[in-house]
N, C-alpha and C positions, 0 to 999 in steps of 0.2 A: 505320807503327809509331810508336807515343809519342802517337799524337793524342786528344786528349778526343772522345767519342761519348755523347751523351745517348741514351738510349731509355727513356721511359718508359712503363707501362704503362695505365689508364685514372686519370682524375680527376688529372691531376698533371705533364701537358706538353701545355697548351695554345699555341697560337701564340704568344703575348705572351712566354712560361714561354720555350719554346724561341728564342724569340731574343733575350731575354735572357740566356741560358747562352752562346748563341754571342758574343753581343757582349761580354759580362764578363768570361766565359773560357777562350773561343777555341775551343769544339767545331766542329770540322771534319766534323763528321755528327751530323745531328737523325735523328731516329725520330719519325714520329706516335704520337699515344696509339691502343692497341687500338681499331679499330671492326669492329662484329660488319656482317658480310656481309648478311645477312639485313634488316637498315635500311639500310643502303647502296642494295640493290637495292629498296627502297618509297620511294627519295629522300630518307630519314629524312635535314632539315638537319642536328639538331646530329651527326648521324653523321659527314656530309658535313664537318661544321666543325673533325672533332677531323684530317681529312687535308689540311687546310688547309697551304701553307707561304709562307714569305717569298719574295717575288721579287726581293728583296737579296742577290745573289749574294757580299756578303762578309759575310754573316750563315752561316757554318755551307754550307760547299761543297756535300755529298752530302745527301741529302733521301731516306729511306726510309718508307714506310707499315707497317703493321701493320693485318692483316685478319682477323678470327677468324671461324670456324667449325667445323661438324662436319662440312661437305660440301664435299666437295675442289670440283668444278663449281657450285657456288653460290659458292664464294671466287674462284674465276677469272672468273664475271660479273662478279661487284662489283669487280675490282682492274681 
C-alpha cells in the first residue's frame, strides 16, 4: 500500500528509464515495456532487451514482465 509502481507500455521504459524512476523516486515495482511473444520466441534481441532488468536489488525490489499476444500457448513459451 502507498508504493510507487512504474509500468509502462512500449517505447517508454527502457532499462536506463526504469532505474532511473526507482532510483529518483523510489518505485518499489518496475514493469518491463510490452514485448510481443511471437519475437521473443525467434530470439528477437531488441525484444529480449525491453525484459531486461537491474541486478541492483535497491533499484525498485519487484520486477515484472509484460508479454503480449493473441495465443494464450505462445505467451507461456515465451514467458
Amino acid at each position: 500500500a502507498g508504493e510507487l509502481w512504474l509500468a509502462p507500455l512500449t517505447k517508454g521504459g527502457n532499462l536506463p528509464f526504469r532505474r532511473l524512476v526507482a532510483e529518483e523516486f523510489g518505485a518499489k515495482v518496475t514493469v518491463s515495456e510490452m514485448a510481443f511473444a511471437r519475437f521473443l520466441l525467434r530470439g528477437n534481441r531488441v525484444e529480449r532487451a525491453r525484459l531486461r532488468r537491474t541486478n541492483d536489488a535497491s533499484l525498485g525490489g519487484v520486477f515484472g514482465a509484460q508479454i503480449a499476444t493473441n495465443a494464450i500457448a505462445e505467451g507461456v513459451r515465451a514467458g
